[in-house]
MARKE-601813 format. One line per field, with one value per residue (C-alpha): chain; x, y, z. Coordinates in pm, 1 decimal, decimal comma. Example, Ala and Ser with C-alpha at 12.3 -4.5 7.8 and 13.67 -1.06 7.14 Angstrom:
2
ch: A|A;
east: 1230,0|1367,0;
north: -450,0|-106,0;
up: 780,0|714,0;
END
This chain:
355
ch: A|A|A|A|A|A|A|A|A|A|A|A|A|A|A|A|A|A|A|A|A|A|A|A|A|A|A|A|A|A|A|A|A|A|A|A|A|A|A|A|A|A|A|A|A|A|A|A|A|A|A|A|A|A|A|A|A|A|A|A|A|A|A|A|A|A|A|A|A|A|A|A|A|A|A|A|A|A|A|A|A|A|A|A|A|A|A|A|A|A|A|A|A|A|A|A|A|A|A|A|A|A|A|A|A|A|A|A|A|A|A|A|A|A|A|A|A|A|A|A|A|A|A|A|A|A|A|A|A|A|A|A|A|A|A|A|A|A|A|A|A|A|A|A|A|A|A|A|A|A|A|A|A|A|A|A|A|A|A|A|A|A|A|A|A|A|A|A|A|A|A|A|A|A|A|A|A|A|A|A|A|A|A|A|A|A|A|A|A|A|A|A|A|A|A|A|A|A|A|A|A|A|A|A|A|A|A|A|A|A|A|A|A|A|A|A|A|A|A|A|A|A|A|A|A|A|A|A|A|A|A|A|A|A|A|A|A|A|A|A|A|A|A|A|A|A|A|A|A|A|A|A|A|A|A|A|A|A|A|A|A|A|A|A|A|A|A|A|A|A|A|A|A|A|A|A|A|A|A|A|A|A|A|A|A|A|A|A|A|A|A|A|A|A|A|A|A|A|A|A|A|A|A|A|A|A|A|A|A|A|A|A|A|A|A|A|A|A|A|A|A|A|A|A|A|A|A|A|A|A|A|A|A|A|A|A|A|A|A|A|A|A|A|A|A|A|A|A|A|A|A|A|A|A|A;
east: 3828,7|3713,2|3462,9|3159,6|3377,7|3593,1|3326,6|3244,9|3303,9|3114,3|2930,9|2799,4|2405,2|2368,2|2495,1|2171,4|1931,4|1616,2|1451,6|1429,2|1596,6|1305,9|1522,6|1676,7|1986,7|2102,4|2240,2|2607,0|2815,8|3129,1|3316,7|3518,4|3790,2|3824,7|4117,6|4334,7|4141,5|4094,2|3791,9|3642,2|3345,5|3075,4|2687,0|2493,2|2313,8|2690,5|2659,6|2655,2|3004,4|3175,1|2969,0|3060,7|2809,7|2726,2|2673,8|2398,7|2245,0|2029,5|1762,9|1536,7|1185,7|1005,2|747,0|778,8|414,2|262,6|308,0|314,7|-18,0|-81,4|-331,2|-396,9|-399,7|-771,0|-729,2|-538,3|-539,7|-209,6|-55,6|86,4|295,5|279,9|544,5|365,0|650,0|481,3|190,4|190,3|155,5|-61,9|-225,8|-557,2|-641,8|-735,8|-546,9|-259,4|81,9|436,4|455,4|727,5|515,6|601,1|427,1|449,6|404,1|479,0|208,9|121,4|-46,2|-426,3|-400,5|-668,3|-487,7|-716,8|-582,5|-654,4|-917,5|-1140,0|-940,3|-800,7|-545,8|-508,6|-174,6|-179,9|213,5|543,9|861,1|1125,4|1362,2|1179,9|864,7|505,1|246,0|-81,8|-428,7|-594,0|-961,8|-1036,4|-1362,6|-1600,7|-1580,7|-1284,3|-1331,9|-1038,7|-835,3|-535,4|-316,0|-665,5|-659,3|-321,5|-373,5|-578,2|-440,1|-85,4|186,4|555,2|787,0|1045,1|1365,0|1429,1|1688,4|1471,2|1333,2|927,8|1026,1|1057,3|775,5|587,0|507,9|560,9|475,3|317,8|692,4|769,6|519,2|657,6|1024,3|1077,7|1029,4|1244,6|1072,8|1070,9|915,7|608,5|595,1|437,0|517,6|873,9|878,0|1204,6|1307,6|1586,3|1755,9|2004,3|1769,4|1622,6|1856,0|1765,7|1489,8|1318,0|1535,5|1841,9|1734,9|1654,6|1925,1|2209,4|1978,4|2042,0|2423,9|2352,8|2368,1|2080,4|1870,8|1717,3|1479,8|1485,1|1281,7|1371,6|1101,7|1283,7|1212,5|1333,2|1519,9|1773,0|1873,7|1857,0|2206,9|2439,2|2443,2|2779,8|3129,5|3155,8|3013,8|2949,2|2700,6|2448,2|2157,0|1961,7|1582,8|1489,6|1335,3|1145,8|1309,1|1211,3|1436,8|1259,4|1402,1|1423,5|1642,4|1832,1|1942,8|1996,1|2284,2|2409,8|2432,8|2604,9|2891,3|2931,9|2999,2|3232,5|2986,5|2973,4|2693,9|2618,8|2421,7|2169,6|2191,5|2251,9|1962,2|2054,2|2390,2|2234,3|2029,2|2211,2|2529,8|2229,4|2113,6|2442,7|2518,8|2884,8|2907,1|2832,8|2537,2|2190,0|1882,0|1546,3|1340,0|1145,8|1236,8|1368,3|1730,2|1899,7|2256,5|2476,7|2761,6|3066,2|3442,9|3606,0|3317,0|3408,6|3164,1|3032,4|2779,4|2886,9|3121,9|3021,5|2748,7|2604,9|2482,2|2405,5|2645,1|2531,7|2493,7|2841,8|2858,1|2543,0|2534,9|2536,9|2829,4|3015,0|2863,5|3074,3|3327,5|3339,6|3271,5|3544,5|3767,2|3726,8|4043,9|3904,4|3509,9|3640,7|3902,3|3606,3|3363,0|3562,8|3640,5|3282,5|3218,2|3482,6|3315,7|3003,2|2807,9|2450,9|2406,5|2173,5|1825,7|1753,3|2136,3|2362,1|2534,0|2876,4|2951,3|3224,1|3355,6;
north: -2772,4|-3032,9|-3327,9|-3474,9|-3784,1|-3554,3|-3517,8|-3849,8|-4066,2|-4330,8|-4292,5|-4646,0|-4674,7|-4776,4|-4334,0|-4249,5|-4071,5|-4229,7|-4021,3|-3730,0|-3643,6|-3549,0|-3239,1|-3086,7|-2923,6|-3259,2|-3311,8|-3318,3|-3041,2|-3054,2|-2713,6|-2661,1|-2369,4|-2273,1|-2130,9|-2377,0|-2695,1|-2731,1|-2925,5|-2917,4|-3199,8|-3100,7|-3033,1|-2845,8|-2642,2|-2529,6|-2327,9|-2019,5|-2050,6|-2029,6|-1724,1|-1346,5|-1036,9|-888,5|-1140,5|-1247,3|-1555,4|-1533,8|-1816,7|-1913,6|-1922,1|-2131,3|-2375,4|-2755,6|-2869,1|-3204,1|-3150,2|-3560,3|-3749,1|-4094,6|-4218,0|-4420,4|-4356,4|-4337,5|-4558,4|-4812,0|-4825,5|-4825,5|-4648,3|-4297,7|-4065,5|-3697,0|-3468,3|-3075,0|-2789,9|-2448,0|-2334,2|-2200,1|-1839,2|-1694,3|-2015,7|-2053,4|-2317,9|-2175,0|-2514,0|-2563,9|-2666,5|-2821,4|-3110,4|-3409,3|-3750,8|-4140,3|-4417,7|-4784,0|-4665,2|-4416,7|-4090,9|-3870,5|-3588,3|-3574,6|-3862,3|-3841,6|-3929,5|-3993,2|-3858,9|-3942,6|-3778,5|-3767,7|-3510,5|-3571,1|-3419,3|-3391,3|-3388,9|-3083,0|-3054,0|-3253,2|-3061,6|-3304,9|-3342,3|-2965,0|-3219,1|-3173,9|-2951,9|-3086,2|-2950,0|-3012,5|-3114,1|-3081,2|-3177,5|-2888,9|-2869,1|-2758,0|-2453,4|-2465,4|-2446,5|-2647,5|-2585,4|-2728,2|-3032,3|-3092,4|-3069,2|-3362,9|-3589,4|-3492,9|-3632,6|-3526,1|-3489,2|-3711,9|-3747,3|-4099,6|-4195,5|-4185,3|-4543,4|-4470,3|-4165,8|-4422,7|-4580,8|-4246,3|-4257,1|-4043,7|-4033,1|-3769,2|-3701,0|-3617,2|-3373,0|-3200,9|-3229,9|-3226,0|-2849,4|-2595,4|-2396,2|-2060,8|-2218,5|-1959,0|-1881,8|-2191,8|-2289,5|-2561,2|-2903,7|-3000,7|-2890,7|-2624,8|-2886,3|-2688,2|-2464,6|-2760,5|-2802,4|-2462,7|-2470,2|-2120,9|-2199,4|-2189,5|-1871,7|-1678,6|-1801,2|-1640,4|-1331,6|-1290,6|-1294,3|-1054,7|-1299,3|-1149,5|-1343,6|-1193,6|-1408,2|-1482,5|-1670,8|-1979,9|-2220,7|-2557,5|-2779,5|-3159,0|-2973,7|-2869,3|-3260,4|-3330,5|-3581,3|-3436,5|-3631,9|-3694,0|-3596,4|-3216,7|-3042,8|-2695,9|-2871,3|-2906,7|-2738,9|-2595,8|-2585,1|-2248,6|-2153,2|-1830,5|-1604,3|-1330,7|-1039,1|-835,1|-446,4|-548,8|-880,9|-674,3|-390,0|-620,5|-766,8|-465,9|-321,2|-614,2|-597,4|-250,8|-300,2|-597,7|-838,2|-1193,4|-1298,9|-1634,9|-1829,0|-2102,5|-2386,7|-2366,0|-2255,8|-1876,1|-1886,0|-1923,8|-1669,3|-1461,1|-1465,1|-1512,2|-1125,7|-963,6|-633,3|-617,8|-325,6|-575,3|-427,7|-672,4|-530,7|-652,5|-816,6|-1089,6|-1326,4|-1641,1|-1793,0|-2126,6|-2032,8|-2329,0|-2265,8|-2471,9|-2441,5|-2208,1|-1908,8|-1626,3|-1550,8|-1194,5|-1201,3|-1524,9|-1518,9|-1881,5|-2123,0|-2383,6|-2700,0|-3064,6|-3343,6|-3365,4|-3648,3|-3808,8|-3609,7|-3345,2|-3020,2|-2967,2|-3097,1|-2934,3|-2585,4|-2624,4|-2746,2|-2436,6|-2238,9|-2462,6|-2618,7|-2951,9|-3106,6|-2984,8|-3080,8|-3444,7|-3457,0|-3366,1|-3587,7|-3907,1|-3777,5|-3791,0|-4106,1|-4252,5|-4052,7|-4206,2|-3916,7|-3930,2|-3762,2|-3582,3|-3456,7|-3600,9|-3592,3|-3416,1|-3035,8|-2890,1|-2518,3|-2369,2|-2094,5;
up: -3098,8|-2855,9|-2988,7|-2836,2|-2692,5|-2523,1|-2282,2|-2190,2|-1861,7|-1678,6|-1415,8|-1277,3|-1295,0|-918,3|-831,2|-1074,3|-847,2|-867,4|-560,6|-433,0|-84,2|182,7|270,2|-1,8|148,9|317,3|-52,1|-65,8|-213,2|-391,6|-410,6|-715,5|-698,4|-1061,4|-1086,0|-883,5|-907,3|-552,3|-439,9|-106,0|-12,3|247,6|248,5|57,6|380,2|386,6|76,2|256,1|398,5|22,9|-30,7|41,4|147,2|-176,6|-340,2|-573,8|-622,1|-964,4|-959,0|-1266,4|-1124,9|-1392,3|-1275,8|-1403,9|-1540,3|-1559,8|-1929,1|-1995,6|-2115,8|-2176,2|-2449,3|-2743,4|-3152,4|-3221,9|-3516,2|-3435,2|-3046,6|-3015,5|-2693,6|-2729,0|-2463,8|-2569,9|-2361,7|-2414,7|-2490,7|-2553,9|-2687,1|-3045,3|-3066,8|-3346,2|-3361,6|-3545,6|-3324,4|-2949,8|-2826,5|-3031,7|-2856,4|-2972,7|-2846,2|-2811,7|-2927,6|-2873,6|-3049,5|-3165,9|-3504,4|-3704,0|-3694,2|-3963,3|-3990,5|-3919,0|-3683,4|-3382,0|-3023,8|-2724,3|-2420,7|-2059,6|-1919,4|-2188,0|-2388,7|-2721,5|-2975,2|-3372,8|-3531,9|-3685,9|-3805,4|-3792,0|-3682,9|-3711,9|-3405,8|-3243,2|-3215,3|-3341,1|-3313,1|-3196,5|-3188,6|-2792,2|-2750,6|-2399,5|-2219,1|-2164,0|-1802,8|-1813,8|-2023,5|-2205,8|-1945,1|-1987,8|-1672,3|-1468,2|-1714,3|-1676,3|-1282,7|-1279,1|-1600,4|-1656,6|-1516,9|-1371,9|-1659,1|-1495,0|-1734,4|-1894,1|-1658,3|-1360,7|-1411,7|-1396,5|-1562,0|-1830,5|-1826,9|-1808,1|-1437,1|-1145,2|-779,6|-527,8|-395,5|-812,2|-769,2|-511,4|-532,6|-880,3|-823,4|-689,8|-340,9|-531,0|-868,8|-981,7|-1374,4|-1510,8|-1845,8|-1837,3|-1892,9|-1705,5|-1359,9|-1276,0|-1098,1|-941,4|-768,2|-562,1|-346,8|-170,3|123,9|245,6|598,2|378,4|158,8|452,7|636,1|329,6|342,3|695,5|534,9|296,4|9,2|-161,7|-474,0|-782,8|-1024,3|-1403,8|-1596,5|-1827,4|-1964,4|-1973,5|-2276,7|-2352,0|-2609,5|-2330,1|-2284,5|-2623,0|-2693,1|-2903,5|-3227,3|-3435,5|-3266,6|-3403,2|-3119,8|-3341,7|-3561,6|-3261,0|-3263,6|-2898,3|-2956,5|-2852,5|-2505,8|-2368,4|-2115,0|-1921,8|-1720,5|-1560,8|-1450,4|-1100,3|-1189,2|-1424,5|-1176,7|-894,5|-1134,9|-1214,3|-937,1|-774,4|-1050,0|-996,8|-638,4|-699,2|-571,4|-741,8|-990,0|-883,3|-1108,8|-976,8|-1242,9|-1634,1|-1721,5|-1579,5|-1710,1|-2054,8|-2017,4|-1825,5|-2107,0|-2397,9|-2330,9|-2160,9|-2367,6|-2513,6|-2223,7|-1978,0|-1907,1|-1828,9|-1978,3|-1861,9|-2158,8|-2299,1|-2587,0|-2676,8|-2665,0|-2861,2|-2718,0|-2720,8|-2449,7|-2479,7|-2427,1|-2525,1|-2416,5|-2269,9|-1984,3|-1917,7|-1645,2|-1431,6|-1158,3|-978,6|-1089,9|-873,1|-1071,3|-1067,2|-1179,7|-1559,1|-1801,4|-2022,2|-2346,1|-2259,7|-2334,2|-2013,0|-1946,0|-2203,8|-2060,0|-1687,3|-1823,6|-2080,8|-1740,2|-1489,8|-1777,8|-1915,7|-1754,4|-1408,5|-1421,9|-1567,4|-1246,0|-1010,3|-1153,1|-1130,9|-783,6|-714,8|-866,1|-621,5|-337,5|-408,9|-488,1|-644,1|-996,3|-1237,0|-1158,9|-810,7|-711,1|-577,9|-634,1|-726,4|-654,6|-921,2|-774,2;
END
């Protein structure tokens, strides 16, 4: 069984993305031939060319929200950041989300946060590491809506390694970029990285090939990038996110096996869904629910046949996910080859094609 520290290397901070590239498919691409380790270096606008007719590219079309608000603890005046996750179903409270909180001190429950804007939140529950459920106060112009709230006071979700990420901060470009072109179901609080790479030229350009796309949904939350604490892997726990197949995603895939086309998967994100609902039959069935699925090597794939992704971080679940889907040997080899090549990694970097 591998450990956490069996997925570790060192990338040097200066290849950290901290922007976005102006067009997206200028990234660089590094092919990754999974069964004989071969690795080809080009562009990602090139993506096309490793591709066959027939096959399917399955995107996850959540929408990254400005889910992050700066404030202060009523009492004490103290700053707080509070990261929004989901709202609570069944809630008694018309406003009542999970939440990820940050403050000088420690917050208990009943605490009063004032939020930017003029809104303002009650700690209604702690969660542990899942987060804590708050109760939202929003100003009465805005009805209750808290998507339009969010629109004007909430920032870009940026993750910590993206330098005014840290210090809760983001930029008109964040807003724009730090979303894939095909984004539509609101509700995630960290981008589909993968997926931004693509540009509606490019998509319509592998239609025109008859590389055709179908569209899950997977609403990202911080829980995704949460470190994996201690060195036994299999006592890590994945917070749980909301999915959606619909019947047209799920026949698309099917159909495409059938006709010994490839399921390509746009980022991790769709491979954990994807292998989270796949029947025993191999069959995908449309449906809604929720997923914690922890992928890791060894996992024996059902509905992936390629999966395009971003260089991830040392000892991430992420990480551990290609190389359960490329071998670990083989996504460690390519990575240090990309470190020596210079390229840029994580969110804002660039992309790797396993194929």
């Amino acid at each position: 069984m591998f450990r956490t520290s069996d997925f570790d290397y060192h990338v040097p901070h200066e290849l950290i993305a901290q922007e976005p590239l102006k067009d997206r498919a200028a990234a660089r691409l590094l092919a990754l031939d999974r069964k004989t380790g071969a690795v080809t270096h080009t562009v990602f606008s090139k993506v096309g060319e490793f591709l066959r007719p027939g096959d399917l590219l399955v995107m996850n079309d959540t929408k990254v929200m400005p889910f992050r608000l700066t404030g202060e603890r009523s009492a004490s005046g103290g700053k707080i950041e509070v990261l929004l996750v989901e709202p609570v179903e069944k809630s008694a409270h018309p406003l009542r989300w999970l939440a990820m909180t940050r403050s000088g001190g420690k917050l208990r429950v009943g605490d009063t946060l004032k939020l930017c804007g003029g809104a303002s939140a009650v700690l209604a529950e702690r969660r542990g590491e899942d987060g804590d459920v708050v109760d939202i106060e929003l100003p009465e112009r805005y009805g209750g809506d808290v998507y339009g709230y969010l629109a004007d006071c909430g920032i870009t979700p940026l993750p910590p390694y993206i330098e005014r990420g840290r210090k809760g901060e983001d930029t008109p470009d964040d807003r724009e970029y730090y979303q894939t072109v095909y984004a539509k179901v609101p509700g995630a609080s960290a981008a589909p990285t993968a997926g931004m790479h693509f540009t509606e030229g490019l998509l319509a350009e592998l239609r025109r090939r008859d590389i055709q796309t179908a569209y899950i949904t997977l609403h990202i939350g911080p829980g995704t990038f949460r470190p994996v604490k201690g060195d036994d892997i299999t006592k890590h726990h994945m917070h749980s996110e909301a999915y959606a197949i619909s019947e047209e995603a799920a026949e698309k895939v099917n159909e495409t096996r059938a006709s010994g086309g490839r399921v390509v998967a746009v980022g991790t994100t769709v491979v954990r869904t994807l292998e989270a609902t796949a029947a025993k039959d191999g069959v995908l069935r449309a449906g809604e629910g929720r997923t914690d699925i922890f992928i890791y090597p060894p996992f024996n794939f059902r509905m992936t046949d390629a999966l395009i992704t971003n260089f991830h971080l040392p000892k991430s679940t992420l990480l551990m996910l290609v190389a359960a889907f490329a071998g670990r040997d083989r996504i460690l080899d390519a990575y240090r080859e990309a470190v020596e090549r210079k390229y840029r990694f994580f969110s804002y970097g660039d992309a790797m094609l396993i194929i």
